[in-house]
Biopython code that builds the backbone (N, CA, C, O; Angstrom):
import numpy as np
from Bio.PDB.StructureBuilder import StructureBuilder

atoms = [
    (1, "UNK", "N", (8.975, 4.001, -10.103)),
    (1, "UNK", "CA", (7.744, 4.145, -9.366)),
    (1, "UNK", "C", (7.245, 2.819, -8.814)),
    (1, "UNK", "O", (6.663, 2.764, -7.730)),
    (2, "UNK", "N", (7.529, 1.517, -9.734)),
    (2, "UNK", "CA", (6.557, 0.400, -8.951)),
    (2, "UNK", "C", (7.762, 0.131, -7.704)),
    (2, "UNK", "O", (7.243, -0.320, -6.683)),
    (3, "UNK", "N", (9.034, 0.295, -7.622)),
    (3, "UNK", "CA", (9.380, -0.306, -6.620)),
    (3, "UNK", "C", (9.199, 0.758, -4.975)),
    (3, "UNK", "O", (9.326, 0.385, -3.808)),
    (4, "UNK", "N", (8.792, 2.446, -5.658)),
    (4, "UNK", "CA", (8.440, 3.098, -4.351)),
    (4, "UNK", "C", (7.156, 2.431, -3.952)),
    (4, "UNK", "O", (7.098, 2.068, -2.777)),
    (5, "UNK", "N", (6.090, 2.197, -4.739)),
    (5, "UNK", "CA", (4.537, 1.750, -4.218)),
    (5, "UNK", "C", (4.686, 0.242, -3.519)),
    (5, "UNK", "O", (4.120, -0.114, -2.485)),
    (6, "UNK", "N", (5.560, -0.526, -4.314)),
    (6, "UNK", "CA", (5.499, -1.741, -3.038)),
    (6, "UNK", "C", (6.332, -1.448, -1.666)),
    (6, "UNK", "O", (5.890, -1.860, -0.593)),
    (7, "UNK", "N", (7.622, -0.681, -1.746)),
    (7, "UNK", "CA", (7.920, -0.232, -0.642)),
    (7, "UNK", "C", (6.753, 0.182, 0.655)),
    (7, "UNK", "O", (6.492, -0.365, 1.727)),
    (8, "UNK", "N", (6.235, 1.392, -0.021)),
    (8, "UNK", "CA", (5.297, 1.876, 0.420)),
    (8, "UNK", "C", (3.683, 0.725, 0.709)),
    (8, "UNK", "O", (2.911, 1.013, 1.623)),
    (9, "UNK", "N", (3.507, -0.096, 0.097)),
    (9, "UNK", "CA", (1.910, -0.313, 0.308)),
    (9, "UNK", "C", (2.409, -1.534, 1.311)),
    (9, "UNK", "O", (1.542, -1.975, 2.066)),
    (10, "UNK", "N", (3.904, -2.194, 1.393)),
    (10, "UNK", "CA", (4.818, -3.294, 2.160)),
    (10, "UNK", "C", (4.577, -2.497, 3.743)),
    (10, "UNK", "O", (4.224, -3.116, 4.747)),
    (11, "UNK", "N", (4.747, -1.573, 3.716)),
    (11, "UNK", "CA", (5.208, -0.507, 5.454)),
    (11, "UNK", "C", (3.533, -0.479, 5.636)),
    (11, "UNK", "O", (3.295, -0.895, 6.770)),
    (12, "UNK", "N", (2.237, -0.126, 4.901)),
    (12, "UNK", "CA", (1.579, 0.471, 5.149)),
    (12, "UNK", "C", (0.702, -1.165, 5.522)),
    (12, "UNK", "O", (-0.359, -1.123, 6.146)),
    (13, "UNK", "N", (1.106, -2.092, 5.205)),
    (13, "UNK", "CA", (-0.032, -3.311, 5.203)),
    (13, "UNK", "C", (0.749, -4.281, 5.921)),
    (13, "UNK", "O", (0.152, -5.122, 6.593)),
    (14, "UNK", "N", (2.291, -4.277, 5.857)),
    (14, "UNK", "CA", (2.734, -5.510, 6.531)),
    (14, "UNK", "C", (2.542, -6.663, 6.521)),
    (14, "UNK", "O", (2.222, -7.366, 7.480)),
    (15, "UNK", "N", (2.705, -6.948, 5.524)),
    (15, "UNK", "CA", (2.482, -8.651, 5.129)),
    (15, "UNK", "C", (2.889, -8.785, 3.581)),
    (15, "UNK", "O", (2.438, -8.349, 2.522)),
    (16, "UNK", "N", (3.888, -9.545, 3.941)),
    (16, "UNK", "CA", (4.784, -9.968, 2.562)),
    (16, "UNK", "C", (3.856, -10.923, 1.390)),
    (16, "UNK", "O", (3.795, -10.728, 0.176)),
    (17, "UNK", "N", (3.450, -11.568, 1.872)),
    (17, "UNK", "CA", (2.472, -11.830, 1.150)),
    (17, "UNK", "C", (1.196, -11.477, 0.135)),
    (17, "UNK", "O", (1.000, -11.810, -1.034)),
    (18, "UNK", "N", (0.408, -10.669, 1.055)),
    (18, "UNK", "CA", (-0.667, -9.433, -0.013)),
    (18, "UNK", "C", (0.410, -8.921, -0.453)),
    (18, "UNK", "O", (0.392, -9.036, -1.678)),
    (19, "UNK", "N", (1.610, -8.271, -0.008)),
    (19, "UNK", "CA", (2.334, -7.253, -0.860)),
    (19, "UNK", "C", (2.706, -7.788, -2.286)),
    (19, "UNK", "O", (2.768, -7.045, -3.266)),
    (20, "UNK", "N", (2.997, -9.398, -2.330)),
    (20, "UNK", "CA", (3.306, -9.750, -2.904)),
    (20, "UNK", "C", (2.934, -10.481, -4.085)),
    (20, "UNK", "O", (3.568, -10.928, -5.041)),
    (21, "UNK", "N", (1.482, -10.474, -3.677)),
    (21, "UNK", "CA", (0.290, -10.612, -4.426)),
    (21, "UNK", "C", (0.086, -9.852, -5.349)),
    (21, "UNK", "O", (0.241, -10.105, -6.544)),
    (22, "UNK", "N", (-0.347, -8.672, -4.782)),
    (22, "UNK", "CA", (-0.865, -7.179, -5.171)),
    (22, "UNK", "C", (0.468, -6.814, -5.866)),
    (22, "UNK", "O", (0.106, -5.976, -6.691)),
    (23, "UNK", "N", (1.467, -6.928, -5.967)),
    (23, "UNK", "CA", (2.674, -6.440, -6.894)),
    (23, "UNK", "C", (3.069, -7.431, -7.940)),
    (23, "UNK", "O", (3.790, -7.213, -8.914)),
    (24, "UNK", "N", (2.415, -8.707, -7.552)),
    (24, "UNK", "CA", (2.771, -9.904, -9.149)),
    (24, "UNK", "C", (4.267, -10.738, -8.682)),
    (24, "UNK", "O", (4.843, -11.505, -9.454)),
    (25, "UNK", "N", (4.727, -10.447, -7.370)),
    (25, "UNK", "CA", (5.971, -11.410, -6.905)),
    (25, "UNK", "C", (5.992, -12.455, -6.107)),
    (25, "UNK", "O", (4.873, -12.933, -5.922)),
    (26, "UNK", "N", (6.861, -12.986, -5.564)),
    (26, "UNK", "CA", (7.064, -13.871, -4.772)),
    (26, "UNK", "C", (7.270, -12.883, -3.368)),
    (26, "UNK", "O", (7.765, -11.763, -3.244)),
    (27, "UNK", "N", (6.630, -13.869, -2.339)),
    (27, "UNK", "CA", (7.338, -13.040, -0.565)),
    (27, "UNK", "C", (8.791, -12.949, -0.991)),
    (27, "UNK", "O", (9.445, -11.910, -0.906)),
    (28, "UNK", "N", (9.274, -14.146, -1.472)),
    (28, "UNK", "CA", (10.615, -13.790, -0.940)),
    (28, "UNK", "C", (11.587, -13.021, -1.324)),
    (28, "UNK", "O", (12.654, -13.068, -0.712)),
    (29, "UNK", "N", (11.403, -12.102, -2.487)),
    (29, "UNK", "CA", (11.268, -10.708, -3.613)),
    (29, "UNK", "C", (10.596, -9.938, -2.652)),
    (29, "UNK", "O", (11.317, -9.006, -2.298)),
    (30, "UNK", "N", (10.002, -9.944, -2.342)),
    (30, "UNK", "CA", (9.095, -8.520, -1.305)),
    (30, "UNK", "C", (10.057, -8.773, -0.112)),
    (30, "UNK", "O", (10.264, -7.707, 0.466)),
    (31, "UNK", "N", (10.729, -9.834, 0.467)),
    (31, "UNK", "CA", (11.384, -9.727, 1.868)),
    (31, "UNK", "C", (12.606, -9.092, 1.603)),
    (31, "UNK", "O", (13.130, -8.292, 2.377)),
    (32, "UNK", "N", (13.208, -9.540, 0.187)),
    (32, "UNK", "CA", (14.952, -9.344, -0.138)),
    (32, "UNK", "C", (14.819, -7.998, -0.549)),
    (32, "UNK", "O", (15.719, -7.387, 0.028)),
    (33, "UNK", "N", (14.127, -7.183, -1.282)),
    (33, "UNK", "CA", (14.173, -5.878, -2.099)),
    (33, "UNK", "C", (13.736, -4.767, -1.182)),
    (33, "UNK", "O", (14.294, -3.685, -1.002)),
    (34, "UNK", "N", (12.092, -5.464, -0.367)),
    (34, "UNK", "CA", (11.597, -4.228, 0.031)),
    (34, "UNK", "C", (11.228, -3.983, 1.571)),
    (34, "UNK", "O", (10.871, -2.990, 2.206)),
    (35, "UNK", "N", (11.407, -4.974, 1.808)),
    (35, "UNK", "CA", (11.279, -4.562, 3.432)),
    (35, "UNK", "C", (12.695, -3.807, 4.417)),
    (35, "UNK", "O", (13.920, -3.874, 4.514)),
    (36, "UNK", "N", (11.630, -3.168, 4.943)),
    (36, "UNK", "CA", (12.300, -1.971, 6.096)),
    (36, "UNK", "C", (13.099, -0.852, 5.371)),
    (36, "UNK", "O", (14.105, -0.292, 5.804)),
    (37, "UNK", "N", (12.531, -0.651, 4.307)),
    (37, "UNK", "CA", (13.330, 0.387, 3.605)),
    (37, "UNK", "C", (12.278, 1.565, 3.689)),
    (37, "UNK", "O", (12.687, 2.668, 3.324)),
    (38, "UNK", "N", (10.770, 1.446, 4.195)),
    (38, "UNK", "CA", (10.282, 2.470, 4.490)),
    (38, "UNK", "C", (9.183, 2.762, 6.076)),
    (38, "UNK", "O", (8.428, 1.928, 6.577)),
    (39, "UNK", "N", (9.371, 3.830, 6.442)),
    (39, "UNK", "CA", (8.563, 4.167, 7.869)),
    (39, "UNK", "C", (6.790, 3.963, 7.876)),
    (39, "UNK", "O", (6.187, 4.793, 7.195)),
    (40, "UNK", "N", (6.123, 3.134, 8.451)),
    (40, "UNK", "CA", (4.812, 3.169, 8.551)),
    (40, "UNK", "C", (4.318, 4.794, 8.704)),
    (40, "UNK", "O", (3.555, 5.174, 7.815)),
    (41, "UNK", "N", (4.576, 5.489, 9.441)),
    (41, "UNK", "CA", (4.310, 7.032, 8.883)),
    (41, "UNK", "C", (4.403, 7.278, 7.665)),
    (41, "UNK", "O", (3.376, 7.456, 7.009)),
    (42, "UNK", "N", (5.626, 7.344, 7.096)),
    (42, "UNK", "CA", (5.985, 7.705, 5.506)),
    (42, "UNK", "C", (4.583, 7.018, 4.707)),
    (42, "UNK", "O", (3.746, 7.731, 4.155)),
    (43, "UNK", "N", (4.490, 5.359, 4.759)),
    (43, "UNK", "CA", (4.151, 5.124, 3.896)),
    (43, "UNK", "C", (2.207, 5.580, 3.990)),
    (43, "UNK", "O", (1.373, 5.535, 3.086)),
    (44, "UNK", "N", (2.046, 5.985, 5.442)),
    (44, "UNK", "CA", (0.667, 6.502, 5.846)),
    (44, "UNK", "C", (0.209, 7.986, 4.710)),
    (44, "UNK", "O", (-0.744, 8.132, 3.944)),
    (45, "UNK", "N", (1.459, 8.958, 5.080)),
    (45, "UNK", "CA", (1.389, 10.078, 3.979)),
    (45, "UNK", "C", (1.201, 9.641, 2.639)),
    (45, "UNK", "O", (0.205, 10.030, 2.028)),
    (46, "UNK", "N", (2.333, 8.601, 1.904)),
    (46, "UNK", "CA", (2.361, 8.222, 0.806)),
    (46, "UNK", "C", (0.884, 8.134, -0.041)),
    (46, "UNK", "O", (0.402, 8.601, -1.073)),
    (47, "UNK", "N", (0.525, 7.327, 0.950)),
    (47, "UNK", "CA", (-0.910, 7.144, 0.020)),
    (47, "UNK", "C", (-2.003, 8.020, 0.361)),
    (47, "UNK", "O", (-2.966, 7.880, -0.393)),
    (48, "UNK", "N", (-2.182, 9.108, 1.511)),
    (48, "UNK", "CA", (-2.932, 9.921, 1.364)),
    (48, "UNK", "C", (-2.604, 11.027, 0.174)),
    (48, "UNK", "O", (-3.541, 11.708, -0.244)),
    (49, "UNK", "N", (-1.357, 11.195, -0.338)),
    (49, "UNK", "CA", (-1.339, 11.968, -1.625)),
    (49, "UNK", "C", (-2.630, 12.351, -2.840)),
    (49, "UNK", "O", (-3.110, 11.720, -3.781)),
    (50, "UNK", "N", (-2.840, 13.528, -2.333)),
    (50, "UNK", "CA", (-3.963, 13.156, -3.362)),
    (50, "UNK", "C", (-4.295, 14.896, -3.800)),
    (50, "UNK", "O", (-3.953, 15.810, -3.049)),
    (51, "UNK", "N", (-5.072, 15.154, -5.244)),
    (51, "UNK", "CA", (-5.116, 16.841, -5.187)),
    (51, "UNK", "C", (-6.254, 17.121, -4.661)),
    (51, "UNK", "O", (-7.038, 16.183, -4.518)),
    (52, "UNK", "N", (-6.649, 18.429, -4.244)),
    (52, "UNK", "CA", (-7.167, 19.108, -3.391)),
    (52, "UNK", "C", (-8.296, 19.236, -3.948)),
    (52, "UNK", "O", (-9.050, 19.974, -3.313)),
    (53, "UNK", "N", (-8.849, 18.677, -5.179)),
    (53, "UNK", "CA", (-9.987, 18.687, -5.664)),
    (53, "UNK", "C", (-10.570, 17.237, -5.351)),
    (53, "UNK", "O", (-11.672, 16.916, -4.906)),
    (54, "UNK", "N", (-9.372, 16.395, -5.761)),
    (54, "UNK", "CA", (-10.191, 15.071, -4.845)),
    (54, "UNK", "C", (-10.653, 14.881, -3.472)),
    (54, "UNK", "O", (-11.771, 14.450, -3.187)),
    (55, "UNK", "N", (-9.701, 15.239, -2.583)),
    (55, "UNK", "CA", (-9.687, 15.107, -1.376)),
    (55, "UNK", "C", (-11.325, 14.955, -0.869)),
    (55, "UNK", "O", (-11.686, 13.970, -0.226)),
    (56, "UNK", "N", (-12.125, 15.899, -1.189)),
    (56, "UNK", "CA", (-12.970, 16.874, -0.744)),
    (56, "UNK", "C", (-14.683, 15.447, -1.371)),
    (56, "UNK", "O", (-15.731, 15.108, -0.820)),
    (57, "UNK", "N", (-14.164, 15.175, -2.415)),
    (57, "UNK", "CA", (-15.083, 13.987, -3.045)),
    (57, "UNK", "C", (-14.584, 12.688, -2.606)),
    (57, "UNK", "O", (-15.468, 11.911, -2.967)),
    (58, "UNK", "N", (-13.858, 12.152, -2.149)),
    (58, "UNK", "CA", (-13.767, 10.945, -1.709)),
    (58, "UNK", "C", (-14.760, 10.466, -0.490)),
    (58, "UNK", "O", (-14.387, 10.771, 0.643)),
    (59, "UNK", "N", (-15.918, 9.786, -0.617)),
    (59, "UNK", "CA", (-16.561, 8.727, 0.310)),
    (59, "UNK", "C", (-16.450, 7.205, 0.440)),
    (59, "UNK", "O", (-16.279, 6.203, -0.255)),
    (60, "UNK", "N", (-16.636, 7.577, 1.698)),
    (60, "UNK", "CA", (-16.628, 5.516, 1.754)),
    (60, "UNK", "C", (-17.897, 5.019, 1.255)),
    (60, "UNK", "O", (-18.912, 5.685, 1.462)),
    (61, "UNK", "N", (-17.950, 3.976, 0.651)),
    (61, "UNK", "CA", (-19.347, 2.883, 0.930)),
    (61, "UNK", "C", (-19.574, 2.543, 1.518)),
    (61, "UNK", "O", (-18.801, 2.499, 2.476)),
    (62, "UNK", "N", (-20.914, 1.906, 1.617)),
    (62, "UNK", "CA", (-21.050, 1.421, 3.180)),
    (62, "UNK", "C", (-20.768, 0.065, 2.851)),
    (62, "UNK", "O", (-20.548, -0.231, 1.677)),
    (63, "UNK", "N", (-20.743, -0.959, 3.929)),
    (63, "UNK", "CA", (-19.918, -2.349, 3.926)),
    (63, "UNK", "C", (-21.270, -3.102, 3.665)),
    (63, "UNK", "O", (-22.310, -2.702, 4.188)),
    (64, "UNK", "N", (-21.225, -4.476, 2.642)),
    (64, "UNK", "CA", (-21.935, -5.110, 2.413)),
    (64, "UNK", "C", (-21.488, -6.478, 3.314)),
    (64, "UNK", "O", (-20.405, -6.939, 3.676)),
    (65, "UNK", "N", (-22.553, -6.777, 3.440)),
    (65, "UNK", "CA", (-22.192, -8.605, 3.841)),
    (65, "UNK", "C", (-21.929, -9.378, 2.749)),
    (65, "UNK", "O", (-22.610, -9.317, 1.726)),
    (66, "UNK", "N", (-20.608, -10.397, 2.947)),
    (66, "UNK", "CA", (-20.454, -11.571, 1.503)),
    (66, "UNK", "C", (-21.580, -12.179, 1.197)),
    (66, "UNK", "O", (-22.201, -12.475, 2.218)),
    (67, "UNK", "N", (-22.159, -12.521, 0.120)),
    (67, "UNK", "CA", (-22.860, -13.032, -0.273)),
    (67, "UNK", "C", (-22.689, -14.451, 0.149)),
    (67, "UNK", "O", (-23.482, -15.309, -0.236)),
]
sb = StructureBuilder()
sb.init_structure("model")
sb.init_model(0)
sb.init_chain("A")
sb.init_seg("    ")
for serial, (resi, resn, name, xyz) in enumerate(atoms, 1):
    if name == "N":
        sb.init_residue(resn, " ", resi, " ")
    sb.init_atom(name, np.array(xyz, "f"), 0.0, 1.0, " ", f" {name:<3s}", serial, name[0])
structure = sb.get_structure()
């Protein structure tokens, strides 16, 4: 599973870097393992996955200014 979610959150954000952040690696581990192994569509579905009881409760916040 962690190497489908960096696949996936890699296609959906594009940048080796946050990916690589956000997964605990180096870019150059996120460039050699996981890039282009998944479709920006795919990884768009990927993370809308969700059950049909959530769906329906999910709101945004509204955006604060940085302090």
């Amino acid at each position: 599973m962690p190497h489908t979610a960096i696949s996936m959150y890699l296609a959906k954000h594009k940048h080796e870097g946050e990916a690589a952040s956000w997964a605990g690696n180096s870019p150059n581990v996120i460039h050699r393992h996981y890039k282009g192994l998944v479709k920006e569509a795919d990884a768009n579905e990927y993370w809308n996955i969700l059950p049909a009881t959530v769906k329906s409760a999910i709101e945004k916040l509204p955006a604060q200014a940085a302090a």
